[in-house]
PyMOL commands that place a pseudoatom at each C-alpha (Angstrom):
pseudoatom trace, name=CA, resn=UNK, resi=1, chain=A, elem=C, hetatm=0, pos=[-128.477, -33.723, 119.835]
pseudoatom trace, name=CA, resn=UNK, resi=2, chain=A, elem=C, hetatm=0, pos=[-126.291, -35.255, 116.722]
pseudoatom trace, name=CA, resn=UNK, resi=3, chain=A, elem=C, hetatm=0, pos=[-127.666, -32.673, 114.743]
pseudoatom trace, name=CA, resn=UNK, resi=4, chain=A, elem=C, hetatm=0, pos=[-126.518, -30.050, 117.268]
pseudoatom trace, name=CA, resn=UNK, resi=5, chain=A, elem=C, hetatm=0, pos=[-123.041, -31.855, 117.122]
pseudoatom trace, name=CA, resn=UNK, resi=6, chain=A, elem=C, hetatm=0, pos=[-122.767, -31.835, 113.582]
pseudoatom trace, name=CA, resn=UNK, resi=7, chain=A, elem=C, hetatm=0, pos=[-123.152, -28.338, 113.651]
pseudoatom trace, name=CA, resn=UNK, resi=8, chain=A, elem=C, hetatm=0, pos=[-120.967, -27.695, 116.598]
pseudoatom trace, name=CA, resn=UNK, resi=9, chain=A, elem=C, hetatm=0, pos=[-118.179, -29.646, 114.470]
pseudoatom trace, name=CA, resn=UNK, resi=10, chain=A, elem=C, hetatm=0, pos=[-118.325, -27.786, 111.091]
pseudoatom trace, name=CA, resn=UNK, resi=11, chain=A, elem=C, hetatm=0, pos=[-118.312, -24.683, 113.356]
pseudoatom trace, name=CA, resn=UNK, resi=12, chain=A, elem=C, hetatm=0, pos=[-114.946, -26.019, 115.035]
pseudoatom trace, name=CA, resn=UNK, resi=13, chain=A, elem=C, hetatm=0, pos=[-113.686, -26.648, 111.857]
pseudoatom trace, name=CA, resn=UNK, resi=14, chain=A, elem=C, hetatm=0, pos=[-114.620, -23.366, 110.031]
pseudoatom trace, name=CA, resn=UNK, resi=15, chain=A, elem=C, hetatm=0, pos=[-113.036, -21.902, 112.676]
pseudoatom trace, name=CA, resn=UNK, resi=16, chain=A, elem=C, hetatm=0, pos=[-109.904, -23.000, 112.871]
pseudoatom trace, name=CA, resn=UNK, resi=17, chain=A, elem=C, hetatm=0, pos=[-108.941, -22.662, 108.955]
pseudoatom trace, name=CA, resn=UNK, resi=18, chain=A, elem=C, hetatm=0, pos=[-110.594, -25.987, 107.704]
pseudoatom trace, name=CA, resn=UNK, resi=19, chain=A, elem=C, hetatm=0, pos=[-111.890, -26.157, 104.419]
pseudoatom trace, name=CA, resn=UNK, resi=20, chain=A, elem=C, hetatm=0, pos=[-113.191, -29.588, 103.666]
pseudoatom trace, name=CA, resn=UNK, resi=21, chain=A, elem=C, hetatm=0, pos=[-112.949, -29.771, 99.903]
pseudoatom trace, name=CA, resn=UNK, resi=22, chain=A, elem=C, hetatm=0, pos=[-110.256, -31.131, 97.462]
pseudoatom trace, name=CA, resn=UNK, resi=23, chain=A, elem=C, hetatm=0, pos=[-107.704, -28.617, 98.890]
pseudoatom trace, name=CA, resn=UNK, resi=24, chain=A, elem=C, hetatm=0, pos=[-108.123, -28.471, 102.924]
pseudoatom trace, name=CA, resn=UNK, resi=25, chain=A, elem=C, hetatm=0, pos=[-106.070, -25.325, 104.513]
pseudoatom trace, name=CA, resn=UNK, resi=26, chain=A, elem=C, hetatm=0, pos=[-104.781, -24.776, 108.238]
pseudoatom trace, name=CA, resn=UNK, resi=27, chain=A, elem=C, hetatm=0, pos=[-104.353, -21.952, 109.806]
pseudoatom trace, name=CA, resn=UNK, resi=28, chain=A, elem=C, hetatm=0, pos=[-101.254, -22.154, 111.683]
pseudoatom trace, name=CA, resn=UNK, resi=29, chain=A, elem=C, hetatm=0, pos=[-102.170, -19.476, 114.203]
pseudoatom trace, name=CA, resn=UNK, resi=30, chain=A, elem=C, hetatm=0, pos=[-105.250, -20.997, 115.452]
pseudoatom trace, name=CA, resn=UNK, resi=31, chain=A, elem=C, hetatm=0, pos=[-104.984, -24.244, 117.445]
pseudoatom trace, name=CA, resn=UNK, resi=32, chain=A, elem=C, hetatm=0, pos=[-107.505, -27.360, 115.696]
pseudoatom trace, name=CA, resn=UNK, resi=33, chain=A, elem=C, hetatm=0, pos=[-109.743, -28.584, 118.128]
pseudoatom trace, name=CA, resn=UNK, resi=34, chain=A, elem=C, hetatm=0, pos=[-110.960, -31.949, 117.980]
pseudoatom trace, name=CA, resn=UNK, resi=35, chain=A, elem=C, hetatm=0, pos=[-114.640, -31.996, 119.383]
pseudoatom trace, name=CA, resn=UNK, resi=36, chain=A, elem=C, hetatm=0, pos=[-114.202, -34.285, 122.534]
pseudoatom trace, name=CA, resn=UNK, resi=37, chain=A, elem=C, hetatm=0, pos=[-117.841, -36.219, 122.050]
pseudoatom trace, name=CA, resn=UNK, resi=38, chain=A, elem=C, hetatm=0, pos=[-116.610, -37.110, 117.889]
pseudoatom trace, name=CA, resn=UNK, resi=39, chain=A, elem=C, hetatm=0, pos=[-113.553, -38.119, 118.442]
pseudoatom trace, name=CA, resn=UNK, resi=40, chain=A, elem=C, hetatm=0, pos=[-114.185, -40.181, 121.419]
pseudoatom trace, name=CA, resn=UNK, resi=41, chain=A, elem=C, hetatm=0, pos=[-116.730, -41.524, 123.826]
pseudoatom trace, name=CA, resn=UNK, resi=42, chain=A, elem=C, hetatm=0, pos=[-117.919, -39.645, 127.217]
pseudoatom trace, name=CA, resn=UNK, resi=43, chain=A, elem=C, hetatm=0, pos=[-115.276, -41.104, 129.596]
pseudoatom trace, name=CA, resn=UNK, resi=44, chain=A, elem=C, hetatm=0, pos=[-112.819, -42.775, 127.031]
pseudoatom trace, name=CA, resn=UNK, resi=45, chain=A, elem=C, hetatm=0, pos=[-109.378, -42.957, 125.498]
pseudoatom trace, name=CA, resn=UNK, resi=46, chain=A, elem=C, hetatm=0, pos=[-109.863, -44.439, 122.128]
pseudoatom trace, name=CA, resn=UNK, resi=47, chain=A, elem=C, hetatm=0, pos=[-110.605, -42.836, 118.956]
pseudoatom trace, name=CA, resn=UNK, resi=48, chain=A, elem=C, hetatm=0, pos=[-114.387, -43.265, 117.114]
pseudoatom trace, name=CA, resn=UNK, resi=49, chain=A, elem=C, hetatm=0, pos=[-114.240, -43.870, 113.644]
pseudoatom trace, name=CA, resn=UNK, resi=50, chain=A, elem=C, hetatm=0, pos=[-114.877, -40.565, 113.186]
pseudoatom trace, name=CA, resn=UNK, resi=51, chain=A, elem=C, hetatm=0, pos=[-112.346, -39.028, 114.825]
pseudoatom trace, name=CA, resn=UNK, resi=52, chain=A, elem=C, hetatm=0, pos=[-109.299, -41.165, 113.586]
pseudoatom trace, name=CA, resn=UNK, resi=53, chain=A, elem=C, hetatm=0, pos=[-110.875, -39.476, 110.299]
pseudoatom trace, name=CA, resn=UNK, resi=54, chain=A, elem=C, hetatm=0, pos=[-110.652, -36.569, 110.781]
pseudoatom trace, name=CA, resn=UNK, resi=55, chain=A, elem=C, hetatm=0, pos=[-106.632, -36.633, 112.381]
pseudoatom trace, name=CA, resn=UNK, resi=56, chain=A, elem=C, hetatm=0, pos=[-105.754, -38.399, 109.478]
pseudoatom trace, name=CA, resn=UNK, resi=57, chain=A, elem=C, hetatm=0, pos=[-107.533, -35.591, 107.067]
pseudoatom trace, name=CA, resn=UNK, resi=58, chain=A, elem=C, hetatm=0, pos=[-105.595, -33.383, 109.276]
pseudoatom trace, name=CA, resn=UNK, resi=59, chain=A, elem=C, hetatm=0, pos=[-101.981, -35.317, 108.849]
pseudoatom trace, name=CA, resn=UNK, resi=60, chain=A, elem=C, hetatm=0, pos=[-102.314, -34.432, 105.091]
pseudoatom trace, name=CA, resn=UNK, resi=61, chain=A, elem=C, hetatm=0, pos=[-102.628, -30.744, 105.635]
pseudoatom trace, name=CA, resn=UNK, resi=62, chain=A, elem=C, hetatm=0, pos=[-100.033, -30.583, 107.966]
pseudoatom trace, name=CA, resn=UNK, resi=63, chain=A, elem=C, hetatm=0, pos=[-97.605, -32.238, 106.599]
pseudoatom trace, name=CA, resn=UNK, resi=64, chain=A, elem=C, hetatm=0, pos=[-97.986, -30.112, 103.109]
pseudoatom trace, name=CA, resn=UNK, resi=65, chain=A, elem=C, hetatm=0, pos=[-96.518, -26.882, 105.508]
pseudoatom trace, name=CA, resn=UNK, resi=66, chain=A, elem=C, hetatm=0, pos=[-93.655, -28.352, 106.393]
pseudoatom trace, name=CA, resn=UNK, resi=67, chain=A, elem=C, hetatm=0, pos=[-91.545, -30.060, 109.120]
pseudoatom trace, name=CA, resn=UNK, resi=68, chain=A, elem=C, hetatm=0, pos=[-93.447, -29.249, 112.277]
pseudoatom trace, name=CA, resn=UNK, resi=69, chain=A, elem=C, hetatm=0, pos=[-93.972, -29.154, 115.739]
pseudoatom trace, name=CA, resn=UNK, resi=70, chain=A, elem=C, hetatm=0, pos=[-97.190, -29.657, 117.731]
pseudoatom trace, name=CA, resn=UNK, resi=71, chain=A, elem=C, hetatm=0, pos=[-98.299, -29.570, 121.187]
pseudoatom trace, name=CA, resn=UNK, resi=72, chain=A, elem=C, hetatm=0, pos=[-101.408, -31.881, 121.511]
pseudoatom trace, name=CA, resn=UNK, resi=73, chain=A, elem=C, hetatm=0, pos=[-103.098, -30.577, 125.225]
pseudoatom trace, name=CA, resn=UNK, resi=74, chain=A, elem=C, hetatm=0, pos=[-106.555, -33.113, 126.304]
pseudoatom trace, name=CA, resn=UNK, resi=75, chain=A, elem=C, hetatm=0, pos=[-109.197, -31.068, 127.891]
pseudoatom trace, name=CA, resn=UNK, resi=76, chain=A, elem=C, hetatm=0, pos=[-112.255, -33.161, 130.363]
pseudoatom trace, name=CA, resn=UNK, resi=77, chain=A, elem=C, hetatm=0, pos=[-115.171, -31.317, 131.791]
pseudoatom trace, name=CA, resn=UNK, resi=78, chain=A, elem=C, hetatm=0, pos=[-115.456, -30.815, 135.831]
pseudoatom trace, name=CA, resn=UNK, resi=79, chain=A, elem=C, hetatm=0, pos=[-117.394, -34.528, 136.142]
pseudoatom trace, name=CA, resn=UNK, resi=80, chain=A, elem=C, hetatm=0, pos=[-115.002, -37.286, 138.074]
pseudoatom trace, name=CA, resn=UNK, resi=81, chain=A, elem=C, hetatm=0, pos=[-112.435, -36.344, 140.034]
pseudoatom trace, name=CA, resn=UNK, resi=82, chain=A, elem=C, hetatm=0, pos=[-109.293, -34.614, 138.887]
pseudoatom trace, name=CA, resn=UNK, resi=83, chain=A, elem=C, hetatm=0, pos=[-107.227, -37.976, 138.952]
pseudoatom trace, name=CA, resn=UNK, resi=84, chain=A, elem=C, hetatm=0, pos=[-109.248, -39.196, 136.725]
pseudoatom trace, name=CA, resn=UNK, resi=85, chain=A, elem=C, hetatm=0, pos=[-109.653, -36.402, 134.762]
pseudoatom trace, name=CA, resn=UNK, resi=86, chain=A, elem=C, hetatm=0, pos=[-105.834, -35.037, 134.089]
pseudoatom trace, name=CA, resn=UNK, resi=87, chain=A, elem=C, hetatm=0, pos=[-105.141, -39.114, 133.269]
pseudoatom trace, name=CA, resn=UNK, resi=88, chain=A, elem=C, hetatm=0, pos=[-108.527, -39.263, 130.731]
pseudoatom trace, name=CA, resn=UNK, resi=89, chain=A, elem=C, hetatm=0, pos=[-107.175, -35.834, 129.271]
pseudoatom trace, name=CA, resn=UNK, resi=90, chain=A, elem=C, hetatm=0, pos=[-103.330, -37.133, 129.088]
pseudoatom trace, name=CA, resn=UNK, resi=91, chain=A, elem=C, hetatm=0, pos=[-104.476, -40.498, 127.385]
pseudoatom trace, name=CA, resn=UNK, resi=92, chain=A, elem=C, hetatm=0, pos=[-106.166, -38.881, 124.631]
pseudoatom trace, name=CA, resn=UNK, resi=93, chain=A, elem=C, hetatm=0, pos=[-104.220, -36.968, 124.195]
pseudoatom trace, name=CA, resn=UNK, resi=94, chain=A, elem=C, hetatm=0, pos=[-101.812, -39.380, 123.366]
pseudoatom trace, name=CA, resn=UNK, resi=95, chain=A, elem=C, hetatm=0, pos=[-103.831, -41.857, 121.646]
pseudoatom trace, name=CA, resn=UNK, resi=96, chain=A, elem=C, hetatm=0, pos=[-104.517, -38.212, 118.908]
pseudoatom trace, name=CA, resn=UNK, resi=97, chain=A, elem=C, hetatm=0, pos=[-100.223, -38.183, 119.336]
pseudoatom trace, name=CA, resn=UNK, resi=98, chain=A, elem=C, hetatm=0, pos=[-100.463, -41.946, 118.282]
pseudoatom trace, name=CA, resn=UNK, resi=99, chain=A, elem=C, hetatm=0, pos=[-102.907, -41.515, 114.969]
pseudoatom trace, name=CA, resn=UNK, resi=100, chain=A, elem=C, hetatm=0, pos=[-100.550, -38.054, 113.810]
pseudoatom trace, name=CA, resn=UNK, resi=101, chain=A, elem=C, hetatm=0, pos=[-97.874, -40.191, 113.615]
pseudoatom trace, name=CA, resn=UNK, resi=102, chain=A, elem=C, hetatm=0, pos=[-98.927, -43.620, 112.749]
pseudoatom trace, name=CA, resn=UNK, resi=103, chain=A, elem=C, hetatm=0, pos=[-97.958, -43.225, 109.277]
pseudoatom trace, name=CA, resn=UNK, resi=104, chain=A, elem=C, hetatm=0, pos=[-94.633, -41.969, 109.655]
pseudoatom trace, name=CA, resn=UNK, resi=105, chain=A, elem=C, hetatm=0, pos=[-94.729, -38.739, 108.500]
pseudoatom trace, name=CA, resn=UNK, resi=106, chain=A, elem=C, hetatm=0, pos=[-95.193, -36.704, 111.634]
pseudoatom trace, name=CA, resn=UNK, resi=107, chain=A, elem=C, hetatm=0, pos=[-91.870, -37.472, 113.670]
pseudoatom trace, name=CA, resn=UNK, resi=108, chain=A, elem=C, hetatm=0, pos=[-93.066, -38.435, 117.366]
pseudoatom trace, name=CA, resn=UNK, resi=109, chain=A, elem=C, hetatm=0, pos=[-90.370, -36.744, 118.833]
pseudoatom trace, name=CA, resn=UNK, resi=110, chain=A, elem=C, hetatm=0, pos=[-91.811, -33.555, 117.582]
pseudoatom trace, name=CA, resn=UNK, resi=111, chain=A, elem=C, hetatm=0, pos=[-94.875, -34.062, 119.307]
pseudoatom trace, name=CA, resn=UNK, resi=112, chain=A, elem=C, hetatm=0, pos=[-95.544, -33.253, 122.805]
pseudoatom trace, name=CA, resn=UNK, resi=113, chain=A, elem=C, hetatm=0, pos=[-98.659, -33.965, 124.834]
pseudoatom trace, name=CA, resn=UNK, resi=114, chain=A, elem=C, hetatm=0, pos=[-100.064, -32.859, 127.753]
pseudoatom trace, name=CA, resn=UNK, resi=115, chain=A, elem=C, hetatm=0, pos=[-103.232, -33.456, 129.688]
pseudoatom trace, name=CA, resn=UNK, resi=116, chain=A, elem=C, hetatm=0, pos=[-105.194, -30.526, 130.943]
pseudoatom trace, name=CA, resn=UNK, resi=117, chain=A, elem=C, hetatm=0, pos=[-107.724, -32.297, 132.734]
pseudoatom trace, name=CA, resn=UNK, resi=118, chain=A, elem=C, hetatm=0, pos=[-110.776, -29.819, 133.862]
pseudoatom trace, name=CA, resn=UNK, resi=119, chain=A, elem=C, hetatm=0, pos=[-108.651, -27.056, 134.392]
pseudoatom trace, name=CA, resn=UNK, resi=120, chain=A, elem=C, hetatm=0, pos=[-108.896, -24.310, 130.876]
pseudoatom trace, name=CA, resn=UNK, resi=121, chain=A, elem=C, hetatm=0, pos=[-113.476, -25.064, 130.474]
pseudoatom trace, name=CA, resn=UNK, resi=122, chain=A, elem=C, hetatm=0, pos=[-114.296, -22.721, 127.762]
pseudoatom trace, name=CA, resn=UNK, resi=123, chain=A, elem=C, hetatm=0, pos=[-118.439, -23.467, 129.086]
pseudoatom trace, name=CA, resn=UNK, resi=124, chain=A, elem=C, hetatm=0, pos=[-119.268, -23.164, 132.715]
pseudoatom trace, name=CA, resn=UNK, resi=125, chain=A, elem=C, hetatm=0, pos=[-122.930, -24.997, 133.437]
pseudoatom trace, name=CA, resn=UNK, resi=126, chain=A, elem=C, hetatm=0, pos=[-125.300, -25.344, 136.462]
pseudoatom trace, name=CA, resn=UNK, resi=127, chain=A, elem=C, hetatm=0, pos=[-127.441, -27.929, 135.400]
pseudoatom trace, name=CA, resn=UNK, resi=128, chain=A, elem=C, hetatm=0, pos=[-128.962, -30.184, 138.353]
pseudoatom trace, name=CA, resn=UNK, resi=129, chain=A, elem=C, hetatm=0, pos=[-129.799, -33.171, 135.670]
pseudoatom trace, name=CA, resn=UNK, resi=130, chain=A, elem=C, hetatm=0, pos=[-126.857, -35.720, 135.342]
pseudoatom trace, name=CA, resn=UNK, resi=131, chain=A, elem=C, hetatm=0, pos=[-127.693, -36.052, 131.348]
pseudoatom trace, name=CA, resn=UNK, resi=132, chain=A, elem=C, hetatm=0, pos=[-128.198, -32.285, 131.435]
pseudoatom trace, name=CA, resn=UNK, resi=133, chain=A, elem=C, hetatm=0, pos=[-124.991, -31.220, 132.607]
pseudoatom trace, name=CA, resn=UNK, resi=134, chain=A, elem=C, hetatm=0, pos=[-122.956, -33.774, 130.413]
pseudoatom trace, name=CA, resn=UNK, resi=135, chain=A, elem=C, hetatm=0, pos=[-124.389, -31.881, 126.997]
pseudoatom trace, name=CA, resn=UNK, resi=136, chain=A, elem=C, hetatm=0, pos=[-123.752, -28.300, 128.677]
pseudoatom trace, name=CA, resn=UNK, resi=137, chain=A, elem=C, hetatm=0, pos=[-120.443, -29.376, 129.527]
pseudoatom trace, name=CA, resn=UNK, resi=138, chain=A, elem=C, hetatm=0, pos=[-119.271, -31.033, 126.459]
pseudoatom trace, name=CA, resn=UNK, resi=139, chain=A, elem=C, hetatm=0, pos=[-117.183, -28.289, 124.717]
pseudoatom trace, name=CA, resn=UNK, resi=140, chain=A, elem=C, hetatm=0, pos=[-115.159, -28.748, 127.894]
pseudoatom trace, name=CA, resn=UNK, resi=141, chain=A, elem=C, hetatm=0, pos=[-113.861, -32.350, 126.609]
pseudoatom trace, name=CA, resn=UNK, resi=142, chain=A, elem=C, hetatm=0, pos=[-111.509, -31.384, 123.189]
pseudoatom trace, name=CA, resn=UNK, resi=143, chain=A, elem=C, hetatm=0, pos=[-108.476, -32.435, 122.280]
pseudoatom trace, name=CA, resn=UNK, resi=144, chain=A, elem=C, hetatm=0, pos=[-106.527, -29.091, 120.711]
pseudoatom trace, name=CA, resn=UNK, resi=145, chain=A, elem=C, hetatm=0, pos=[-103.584, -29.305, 118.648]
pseudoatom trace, name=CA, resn=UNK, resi=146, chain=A, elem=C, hetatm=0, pos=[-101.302, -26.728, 118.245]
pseudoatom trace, name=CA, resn=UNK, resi=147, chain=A, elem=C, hetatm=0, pos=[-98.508, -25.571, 116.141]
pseudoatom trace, name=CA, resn=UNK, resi=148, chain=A, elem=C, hetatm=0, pos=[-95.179, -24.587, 117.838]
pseudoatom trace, name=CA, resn=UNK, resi=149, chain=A, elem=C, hetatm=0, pos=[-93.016, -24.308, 115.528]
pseudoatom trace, name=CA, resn=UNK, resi=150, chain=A, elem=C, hetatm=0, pos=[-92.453, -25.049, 111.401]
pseudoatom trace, name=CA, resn=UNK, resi=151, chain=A, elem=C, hetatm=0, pos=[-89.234, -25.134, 109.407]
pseudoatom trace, name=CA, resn=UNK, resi=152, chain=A, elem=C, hetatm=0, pos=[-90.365, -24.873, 106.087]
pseudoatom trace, name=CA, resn=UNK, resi=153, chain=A, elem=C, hetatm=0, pos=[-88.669, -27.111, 103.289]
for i in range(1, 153): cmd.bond("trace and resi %d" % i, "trace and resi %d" % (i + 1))
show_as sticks, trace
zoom trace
């Protein structure tokens, strides 16, 4: 399962534009997406460890392209109701808002969040088994971040 997560991650990553070396790029076309089940735990807000990592990895590379603007949009899966869901989505995203900019060098008013809740699943699952259908559903819960606009110094 962490294994398959791991993978799942460096796929995200490779994906979007990441290179994790000395030099990371970002592909400004291509939102990031921040693995829902790294960055936080199944039904909560706050960053892992892990996860705070990797935005902050991230704040490097984008502030290196300029002054920009993001749209940060929190994904659940279908479980819980969608109350629950749009306001888990909307809080992390926020709380990824909160890490960009905790250093000051992402401008908060250039950063604009919304919560999707269950609403955009990229994986649809049947599973009868509780535990079953959380790992089907898990590229549901992301966090993506997207570019919407650079003015380049």
């Amino acid at each position: 399962m962490l294994k398959a997560r791991i993978i799942r991650l460096f796929a995200s990553l490779l994906a979007t534009g990441f290179v994790i070396a000395g030099c990371a790029h970002f592909d400004m076309e291509e939102p990031l997406i921040l693995d829902g089940d790294v960055a936080f735990e199944f039904g909560k807000a706050e960053l892992t460890p892990r996860g705070a990592k990797q935005i902050d990895m991230y704040v490097a590379t984008l502030t290196n392209s300029g002054e920009i603007k993001l749209e940060v949009l929190g994904h659940t899966d279908r479980i819980g109701s969608d109350n629950v869901n749009e306001k888990l989505s909307r809080e992390r995203a926020q709380t990824v808002k909160d890490r960009l900019t905790k250093d000051g060098k992402l401008k908060p008013d250039h950063i604009r969040v919304r919560g999707m809740g269950s609403k955009d699943p990229i994986v649809y699952c049947d599973q009868q088994v509780r535990q079953a259908l959380i790992d089907c559903l898990a590229p549901n819960r992301r966090v993506e971040i997207k570019v919407i606009g650079t003015i380049y110094r």
